[in-house]
C-alpha positions as CSV (number, residue, x, y, z in Angstrom):
1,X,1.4,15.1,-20.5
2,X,4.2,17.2,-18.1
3,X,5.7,15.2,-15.8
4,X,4.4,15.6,-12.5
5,X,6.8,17.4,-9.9
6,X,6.2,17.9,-6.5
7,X,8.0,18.9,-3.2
8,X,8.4,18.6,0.1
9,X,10.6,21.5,2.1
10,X,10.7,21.0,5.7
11,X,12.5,23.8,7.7
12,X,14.8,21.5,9.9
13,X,14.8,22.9,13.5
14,X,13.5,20.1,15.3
15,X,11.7,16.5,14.7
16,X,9.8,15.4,11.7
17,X,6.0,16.8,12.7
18,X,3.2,15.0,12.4
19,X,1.9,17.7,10.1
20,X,5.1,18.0,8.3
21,X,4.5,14.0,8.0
22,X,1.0,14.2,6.5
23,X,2.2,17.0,3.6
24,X,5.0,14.4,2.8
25,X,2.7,11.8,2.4
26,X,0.8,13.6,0.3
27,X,2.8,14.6,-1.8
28,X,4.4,11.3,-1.7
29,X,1.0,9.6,-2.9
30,X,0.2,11.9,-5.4
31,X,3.8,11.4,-7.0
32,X,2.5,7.8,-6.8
33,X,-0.6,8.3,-8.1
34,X,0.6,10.1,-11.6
35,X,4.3,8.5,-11.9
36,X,5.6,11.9,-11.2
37,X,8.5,13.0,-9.3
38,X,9.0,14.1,-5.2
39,X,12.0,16.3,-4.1
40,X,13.0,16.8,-0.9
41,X,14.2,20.4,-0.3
42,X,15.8,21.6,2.9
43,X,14.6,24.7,3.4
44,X,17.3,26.0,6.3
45,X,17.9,29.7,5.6
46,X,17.5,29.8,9.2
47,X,21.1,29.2,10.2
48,X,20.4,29.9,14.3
49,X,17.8,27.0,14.3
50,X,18.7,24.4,11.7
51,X,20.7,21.5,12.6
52,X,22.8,18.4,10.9
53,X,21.2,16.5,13.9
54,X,17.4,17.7,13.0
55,X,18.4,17.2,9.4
56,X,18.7,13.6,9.8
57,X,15.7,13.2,12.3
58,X,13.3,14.5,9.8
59,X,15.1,12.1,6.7
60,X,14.8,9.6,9.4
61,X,11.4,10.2,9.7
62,X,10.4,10.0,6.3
63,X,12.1,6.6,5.8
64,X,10.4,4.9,8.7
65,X,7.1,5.9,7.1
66,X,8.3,4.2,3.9
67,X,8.1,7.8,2.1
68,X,10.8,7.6,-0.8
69,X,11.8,10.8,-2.8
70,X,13.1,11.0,-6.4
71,X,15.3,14.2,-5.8
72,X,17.1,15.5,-3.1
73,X,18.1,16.2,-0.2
74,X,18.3,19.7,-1.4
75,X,19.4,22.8,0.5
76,X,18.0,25.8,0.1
77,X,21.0,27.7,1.5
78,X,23.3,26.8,-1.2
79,X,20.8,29.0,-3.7
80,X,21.0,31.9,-1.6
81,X,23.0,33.6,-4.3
82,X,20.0,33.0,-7.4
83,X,17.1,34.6,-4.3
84,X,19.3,37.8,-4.2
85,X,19.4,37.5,-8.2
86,X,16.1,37.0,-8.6
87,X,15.4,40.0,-6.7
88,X,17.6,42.4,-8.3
89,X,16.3,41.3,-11.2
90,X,12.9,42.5,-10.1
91,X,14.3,45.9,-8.8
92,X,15.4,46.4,-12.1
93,X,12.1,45.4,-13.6
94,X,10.4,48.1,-11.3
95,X,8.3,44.9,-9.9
96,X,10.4,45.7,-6.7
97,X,11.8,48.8,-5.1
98,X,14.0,49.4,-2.2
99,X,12.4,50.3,1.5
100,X,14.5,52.6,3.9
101,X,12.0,53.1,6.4
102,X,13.6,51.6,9.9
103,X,11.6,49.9,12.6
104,X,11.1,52.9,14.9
105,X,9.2,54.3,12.0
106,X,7.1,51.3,11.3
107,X,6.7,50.5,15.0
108,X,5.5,54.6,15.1
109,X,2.8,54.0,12.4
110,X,1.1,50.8,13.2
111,X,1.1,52.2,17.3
112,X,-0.8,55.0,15.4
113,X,-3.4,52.0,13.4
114,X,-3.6,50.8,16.8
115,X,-5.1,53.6,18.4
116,X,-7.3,54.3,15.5
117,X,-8.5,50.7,15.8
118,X,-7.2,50.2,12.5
119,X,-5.6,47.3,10.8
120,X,-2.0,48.2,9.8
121,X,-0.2,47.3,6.5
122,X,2.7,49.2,4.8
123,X,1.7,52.8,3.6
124,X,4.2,52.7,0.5
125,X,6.0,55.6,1.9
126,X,9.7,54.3,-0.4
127,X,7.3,53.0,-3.4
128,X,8.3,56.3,-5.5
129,X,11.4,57.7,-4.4
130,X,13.2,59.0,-7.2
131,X,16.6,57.5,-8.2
132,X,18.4,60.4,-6.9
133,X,17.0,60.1,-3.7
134,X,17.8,56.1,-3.6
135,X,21.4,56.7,-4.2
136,X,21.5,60.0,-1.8
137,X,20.3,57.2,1.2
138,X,22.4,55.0,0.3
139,X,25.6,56.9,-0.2
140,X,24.3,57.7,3.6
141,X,24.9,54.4,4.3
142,X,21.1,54.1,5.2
143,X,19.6,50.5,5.7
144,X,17.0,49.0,3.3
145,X,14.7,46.1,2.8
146,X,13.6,45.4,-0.6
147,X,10.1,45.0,-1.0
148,X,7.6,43.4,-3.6
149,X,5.7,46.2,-5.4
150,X,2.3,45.1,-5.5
151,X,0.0,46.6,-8.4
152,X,-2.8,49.3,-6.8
153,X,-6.0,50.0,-8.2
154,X,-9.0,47.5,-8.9
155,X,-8.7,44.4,-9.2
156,X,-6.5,41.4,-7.9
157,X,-4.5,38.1,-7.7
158,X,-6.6,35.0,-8.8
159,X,-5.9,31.3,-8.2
160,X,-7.7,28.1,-8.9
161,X,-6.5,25.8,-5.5
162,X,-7.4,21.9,-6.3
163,X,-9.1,21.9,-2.6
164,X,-10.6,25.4,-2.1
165,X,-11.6,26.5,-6.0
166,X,-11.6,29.7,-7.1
167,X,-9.4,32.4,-4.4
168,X,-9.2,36.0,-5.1
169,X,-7.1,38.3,-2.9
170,X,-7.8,41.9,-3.6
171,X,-4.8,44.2,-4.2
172,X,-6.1,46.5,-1.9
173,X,-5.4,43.7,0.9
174,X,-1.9,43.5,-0.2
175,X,1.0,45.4,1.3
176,X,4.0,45.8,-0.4
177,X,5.7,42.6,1.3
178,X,9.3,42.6,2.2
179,X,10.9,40.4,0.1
180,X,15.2,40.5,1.4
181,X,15.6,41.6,4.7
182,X,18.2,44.6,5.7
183,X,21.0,42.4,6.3
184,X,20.4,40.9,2.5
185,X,19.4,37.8,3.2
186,X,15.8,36.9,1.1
187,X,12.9,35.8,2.4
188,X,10.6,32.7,2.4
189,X,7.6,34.1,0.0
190,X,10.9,35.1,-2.2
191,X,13.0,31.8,-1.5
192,X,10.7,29.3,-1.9
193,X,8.8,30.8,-5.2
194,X,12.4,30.8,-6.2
195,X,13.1,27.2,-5.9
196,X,10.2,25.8,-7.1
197,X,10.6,27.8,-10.2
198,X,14.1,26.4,-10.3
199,X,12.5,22.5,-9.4
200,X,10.3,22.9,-12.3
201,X,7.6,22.1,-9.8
202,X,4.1,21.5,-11.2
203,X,1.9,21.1,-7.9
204,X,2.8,22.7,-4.6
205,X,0.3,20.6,-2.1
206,X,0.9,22.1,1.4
207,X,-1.0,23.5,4.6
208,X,-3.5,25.9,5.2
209,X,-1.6,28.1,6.8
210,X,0.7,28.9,3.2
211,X,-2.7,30.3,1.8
212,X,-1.8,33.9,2.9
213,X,1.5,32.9,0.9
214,X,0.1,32.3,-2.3
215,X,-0.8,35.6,-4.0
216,X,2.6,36.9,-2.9
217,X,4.1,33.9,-4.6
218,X,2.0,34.1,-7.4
219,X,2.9,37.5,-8.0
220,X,7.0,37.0,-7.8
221,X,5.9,33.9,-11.1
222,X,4.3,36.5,-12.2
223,X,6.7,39.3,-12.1
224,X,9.5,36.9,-13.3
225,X,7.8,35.4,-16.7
226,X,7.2,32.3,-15.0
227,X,4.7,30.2,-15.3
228,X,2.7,29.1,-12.0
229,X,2.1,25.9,-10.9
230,X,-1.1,24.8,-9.4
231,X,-1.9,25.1,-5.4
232,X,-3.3,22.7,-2.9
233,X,-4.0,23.5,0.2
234,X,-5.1,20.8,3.2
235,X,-7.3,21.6,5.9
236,X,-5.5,22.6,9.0
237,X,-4.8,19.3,11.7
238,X,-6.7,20.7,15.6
239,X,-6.9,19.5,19.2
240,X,-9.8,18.8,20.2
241,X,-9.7,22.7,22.5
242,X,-9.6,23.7,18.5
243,X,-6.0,24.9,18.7
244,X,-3.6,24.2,15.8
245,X,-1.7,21.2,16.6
246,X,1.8,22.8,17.4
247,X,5.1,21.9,18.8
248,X,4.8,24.7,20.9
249,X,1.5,23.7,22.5
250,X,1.9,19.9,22.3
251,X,5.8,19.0,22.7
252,X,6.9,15.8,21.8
253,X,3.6,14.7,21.0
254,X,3.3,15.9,17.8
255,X,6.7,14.0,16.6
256,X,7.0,10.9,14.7
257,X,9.9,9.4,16.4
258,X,6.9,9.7,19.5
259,X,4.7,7.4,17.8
260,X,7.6,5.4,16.7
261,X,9.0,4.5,20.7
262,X,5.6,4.1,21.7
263,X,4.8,0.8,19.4
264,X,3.2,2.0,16.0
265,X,3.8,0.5,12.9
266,X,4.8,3.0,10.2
267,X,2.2,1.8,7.6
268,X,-0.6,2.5,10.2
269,X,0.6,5.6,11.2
270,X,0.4,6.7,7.4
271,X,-2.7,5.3,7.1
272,X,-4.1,7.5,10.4
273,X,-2.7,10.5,9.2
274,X,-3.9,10.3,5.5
275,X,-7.3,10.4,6.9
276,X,-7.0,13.7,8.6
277,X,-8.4,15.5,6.2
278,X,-8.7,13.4,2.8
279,X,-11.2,10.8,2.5
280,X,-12.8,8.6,-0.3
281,X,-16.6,9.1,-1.0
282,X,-17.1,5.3,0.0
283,X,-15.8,6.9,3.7
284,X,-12.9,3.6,4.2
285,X,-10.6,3.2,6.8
286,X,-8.3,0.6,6.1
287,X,-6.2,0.8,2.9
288,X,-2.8,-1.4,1.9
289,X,-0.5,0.9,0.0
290,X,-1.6,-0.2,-3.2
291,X,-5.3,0.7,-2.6
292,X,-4.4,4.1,-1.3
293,X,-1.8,5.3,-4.1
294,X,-4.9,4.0,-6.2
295,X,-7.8,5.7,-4.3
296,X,-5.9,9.0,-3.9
297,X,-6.3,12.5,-5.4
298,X,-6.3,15.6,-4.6
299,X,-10.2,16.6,-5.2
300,X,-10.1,13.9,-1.8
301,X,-8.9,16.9,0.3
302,X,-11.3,18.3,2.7
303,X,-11.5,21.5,3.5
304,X,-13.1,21.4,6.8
305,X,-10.3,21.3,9.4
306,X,-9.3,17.5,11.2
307,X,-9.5,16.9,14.4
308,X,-6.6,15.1,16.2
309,X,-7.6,13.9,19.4
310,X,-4.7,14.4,21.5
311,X,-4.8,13.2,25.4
312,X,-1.8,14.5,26.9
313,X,-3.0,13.9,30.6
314,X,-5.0,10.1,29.8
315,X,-3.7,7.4,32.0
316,X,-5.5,5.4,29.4
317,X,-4.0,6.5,26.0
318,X,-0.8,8.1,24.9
319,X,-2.5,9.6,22.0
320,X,-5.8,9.7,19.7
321,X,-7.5,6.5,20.5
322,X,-8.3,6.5,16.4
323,X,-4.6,6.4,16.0
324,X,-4.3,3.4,18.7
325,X,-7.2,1.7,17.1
326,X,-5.8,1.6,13.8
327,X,-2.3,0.7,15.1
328,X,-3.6,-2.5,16.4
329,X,-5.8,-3.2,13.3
330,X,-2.3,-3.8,11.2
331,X,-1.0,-5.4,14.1
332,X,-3.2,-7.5,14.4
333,X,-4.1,-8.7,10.6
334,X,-0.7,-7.6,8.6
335,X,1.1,-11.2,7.4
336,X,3.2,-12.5,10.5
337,X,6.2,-12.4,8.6
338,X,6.1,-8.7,8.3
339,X,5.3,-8.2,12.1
340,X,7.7,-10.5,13.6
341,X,10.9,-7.9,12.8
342,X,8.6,-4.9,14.6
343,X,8.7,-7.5,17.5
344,X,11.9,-8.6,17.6
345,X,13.1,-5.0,17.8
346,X,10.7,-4.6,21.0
347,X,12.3,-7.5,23.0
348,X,15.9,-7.2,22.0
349,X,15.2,-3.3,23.2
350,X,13.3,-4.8,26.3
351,X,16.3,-7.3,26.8
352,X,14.3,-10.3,26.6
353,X,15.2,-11.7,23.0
354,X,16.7,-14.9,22.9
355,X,18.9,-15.9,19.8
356,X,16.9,-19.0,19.9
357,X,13.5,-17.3,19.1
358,X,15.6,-17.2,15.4
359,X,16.7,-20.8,15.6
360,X,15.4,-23.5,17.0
361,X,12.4,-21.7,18.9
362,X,11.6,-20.0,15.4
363,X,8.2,-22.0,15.2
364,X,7.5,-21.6,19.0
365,X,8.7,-17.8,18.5
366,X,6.2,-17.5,15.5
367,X,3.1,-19.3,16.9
368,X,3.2,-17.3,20.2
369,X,3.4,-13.8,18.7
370,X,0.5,-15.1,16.3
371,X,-1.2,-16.2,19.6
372,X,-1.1,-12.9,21.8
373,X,-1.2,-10.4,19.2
374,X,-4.9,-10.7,18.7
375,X,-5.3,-8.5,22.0
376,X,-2.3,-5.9,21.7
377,X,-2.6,-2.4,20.4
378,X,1.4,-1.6,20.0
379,X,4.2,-3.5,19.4
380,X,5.5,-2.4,23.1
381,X,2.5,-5.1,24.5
382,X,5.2,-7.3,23.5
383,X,7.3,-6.7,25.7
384,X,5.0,-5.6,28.3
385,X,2.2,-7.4,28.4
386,X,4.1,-10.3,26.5
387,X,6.6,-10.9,29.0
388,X,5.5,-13.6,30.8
389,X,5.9,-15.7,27.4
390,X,9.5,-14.5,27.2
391,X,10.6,-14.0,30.8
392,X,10.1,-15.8,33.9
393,X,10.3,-12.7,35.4
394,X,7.1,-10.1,34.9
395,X,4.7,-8.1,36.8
396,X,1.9,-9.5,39.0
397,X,-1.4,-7.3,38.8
398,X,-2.8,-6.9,42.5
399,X,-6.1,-6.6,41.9
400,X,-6.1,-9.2,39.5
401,X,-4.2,-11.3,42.0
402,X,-6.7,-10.3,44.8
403,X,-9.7,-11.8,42.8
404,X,-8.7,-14.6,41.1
405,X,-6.2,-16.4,43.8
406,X,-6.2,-14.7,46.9
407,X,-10.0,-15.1,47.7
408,X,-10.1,-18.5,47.2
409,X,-7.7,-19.9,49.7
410,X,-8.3,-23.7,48.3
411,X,-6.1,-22.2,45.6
412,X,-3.0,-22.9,47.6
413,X,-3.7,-26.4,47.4
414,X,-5.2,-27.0,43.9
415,X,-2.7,-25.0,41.7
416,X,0.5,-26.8,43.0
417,X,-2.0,-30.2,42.7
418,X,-3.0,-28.7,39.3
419,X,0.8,-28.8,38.1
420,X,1.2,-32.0,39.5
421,X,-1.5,-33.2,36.6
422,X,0.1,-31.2,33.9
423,X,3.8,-32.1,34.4
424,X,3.4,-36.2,33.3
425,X,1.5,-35.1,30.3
426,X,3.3,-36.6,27.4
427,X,2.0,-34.0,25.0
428,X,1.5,-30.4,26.1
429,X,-1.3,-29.2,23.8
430,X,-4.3,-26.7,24.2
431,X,-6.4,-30.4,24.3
432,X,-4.3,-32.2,26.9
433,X,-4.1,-29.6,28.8
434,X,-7.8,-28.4,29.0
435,X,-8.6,-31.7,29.2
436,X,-6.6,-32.5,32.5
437,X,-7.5,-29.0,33.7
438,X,-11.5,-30.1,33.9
439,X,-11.0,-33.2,35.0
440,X,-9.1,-32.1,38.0
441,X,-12.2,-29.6,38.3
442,X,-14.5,-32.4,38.1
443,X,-12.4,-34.3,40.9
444,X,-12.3,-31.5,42.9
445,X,-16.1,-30.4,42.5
446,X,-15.3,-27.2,42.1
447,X,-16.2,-24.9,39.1
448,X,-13.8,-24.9,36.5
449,X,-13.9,-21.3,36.2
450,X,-12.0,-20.8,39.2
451,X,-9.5,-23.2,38.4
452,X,-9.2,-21.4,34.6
453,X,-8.9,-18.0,36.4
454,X,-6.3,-18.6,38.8
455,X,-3.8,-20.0,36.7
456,X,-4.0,-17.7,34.1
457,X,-3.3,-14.8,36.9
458,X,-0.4,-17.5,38.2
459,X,1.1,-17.5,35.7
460,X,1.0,-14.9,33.4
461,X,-0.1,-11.9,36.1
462,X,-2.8,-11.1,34.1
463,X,-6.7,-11.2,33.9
464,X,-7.7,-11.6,30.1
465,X,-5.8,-12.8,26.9
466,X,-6.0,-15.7,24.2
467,X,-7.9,-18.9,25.8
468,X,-6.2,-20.0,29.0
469,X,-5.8,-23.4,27.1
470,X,-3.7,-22.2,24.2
471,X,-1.7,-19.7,26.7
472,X,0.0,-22.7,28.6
473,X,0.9,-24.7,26.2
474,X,2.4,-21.2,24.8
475,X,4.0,-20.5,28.0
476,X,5.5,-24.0,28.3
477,X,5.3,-27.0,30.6
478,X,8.1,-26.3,32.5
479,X,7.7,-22.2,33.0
480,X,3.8,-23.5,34.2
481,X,4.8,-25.9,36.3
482,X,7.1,-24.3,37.9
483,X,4.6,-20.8,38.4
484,X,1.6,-22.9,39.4
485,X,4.5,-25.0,42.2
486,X,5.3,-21.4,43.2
487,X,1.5,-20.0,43.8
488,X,1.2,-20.7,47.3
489,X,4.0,-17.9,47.7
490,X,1.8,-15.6,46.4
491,X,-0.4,-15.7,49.4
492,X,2.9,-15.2,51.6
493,X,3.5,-11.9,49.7
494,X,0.7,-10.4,50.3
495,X,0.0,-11.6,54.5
């Protein structure tokens, strides 16, 4: 059988988009899937807009995601010369011919479709100039674009895409495209066709949007003897107002390196935006990267359009609350020992890591983020919500403080009398110290509830978490001593 060969040719004039992402991954998995091969082509003609810095952003990207290519980088700049080939050749071959009508014109003629209420496309006015005429213009020093000459009369271009099936494009709906611009330079439906005949790709799995693409591309293999490769076309990636998710409309949002500063593990992420628009027929969620490169293929696509729920205004969540979801399903159940890196990274960033945690704390280090990450959606919680396991510093939530201390005034009293029963304890465990916590309750005839609540909020500033039990003798005798000794301050604060 050929050998598989795929692409993936991001334009690099920003970040690595989340659609940009999901086409990489598919690609990525099919390569996978069939022991084929994945090249990564730059395509940055665009000399204004590309940049080294969003060059290595988008590389960057890709290697976060654990999304390895065969091939490449490539530059599609450095084959500028074989796109200006290419289309002489196909001026010679009379499959092109050479347009000198100028913008005013053009501009003139679709004004007039306007008014008509008609749609405008190119009227073929330099399809048949003689020869003589050609070199007259140009010995005038005339401008031209070259365009593709399409073929008139019945019939059209017909393509078989793995997601949509059959796709016929009249010829009648097809201008004669521009195919190198006035200033020579050749353009993307020429370029890319170009390269991937050059790649020897075999599968050119992209968005929706490259559908109008497609018979022009098919066309220029055509025109040039070459043989096509096959087309796959994913459903397009909305908001939920039904508006193409866009760096233009959505900013940062729609960046990886977003997702990546805000907690998300890379697999999870991959696993999120495989599912916007493939699925299996037994409809599953989860997959470890073995089960996807196995469950994948292309007949998966979808073609109805994915949804991507983005909340830019939600106090409550950064993004879709899918993604979140998911994120805290791997970070929650993936081994520890491929976690604890993720949030070592967090706290060293957050200024709270402690060479210890890799020495002699390492079981303490290990049990604890074992212990709190049953609750915690990213890996910023860590540092965040995790502090007060790192840090004898960290935030105090009023209204949490308000209802579990600060209405029970007898809490000045019995937390500084409950540290005074946990400080002799000879082993601090989640027994002892439950065990010494309900007696005091008992002692005190008070419910134990109220003694459980207010030192969890003591001394972690929080409401809800792992069993109080297992937090303290997480937290440490000493650091819940000393916060449960320093309680009665907290109704100071706040008179």
């Amino acid at each position: 059988m050929e050998e598989v060969r795929v692409r993936f040719p991001p334009s690099p004039t920003g970040y690595l988009h989340i659609g940009g992402a999901r086409t990489a991954i598919y690609n990525w998995l099919f390569t996978q899937k069939t022991a084929g091969t994945l090249i990564v082509r730059i395509e940055d003609t665009d000399a204004e807009r590309s940049t080294e810095e969003s060059i290595g952003a988008i590389l960057d990207g890709l290697r976060w995601l654990g999304i390895t290519w065969d091939e490449g980088p490539y530059f599609q700049s450095a084959y500028a010369s074989e796109h200006r080939q290419a289309a002489q050749r196909l001026l010679e071959s009379g499959h092109a011919y050479k347009c000198f009508c100028t913008q005013e014109e053009l501009e003139r003629k679709r004004e007039e479709a306007r008014k008509r209420k008609d749609d405008y496309s190119y009227d073929g006015t330099c399809r048949n100039r003689s020869a003589e005429e050609i070199g007259r213009l140009e010995e005038e020093g005339c401008a031209y674009v070259i365009r593709f000459k399409v073929p008139r009369g019945p019939g059209g271009v017909v393509s078989e895409d793995a997601v949509y099936g059959v796709i016929e494009k009249k010829y009648r709906d097809i201008e004669d495209f521009v195919i190198v611009r006035s200033n020579g330079s050749p353009l993307y439906v020429l370029s890319n066709a170009v390269d991937d005949i050059r790649d020897r790709i075999t599968h050119v799995i992209r968005g929706q949007d490259h559908l109008a693409n497609t018979p022009k591309q098919i066309l220029i293999y055509e025109a040039l003897g070459e043989r096509l490769p096959r087309f796959a076309h994913m459903p397009l990636t909305l908001d939920p107002q039904k508006r193409k998710i866009s760096k233009r409309a959505h900013g940062e949002m729609v960046a990886i390196q977003y997702y990546r500063e805000r907690g998300f593990l890379p697999w999870a992420l991959v696993n999120f935006l495989v599912l916007l628009g493939w699925s299996t027929s037994d409809d599953r969620e989860f997959f470890s990267k073995d089960e996807l490169i196995d469950a994948f293929s292309l007949e998966g696509i979808n073609r109805a359009n994915s949804m991507f729920d983005i909340r830019k205004d939600d106090p409550k969540f950064f993004t879709d609350p899918k993604a979140i979801s998911m994120n805290a399903h791997y970070l929650r159940t993936m081994p520890l020992d491929e976690l604890l890196p993720y949030v070592q990274a967090e706290l060293e960033a957050a200024g709270l890591w402690s060479p210890s945690f890799a020495g002699n704390k390492r079981p303490w280090f290990e049990s604890t983020v074992d212990l709190i990450r049953s609750r915690y959606h990213t890996t910023k919680d860590f540092a965040n919500l995790g502090r007060p396991y790192f840090a004898d510093a960290f935030p105090m939530e009023e209204k949490v403080l308000r209802k579990n201390i600060l209405k029970h005034d007898n809490l000045k009293e019995w937390l500084p009398l409950m540290a005074e029963r946990l400080e002799p304890l000879a082993e601090f465990t989640p027994d002892s110290v439950e065990q010494a916590i309900r007696g005091l309750a008992t002692e005190l005839d008070v419910k134990a509830g109220i003694l459980i609540n207010g030192a969890r909020t003591a001394v972690t500033g929080q409401a809800a978490g792992p069993g109080l039990f297992d937090v303290l003798a997480a937290v440490g005798k000493q650091r819940v001593v000393q916060r449960l000794r320093q309680a009665p301050s907290l109704f100071d604060a706040m008179e």
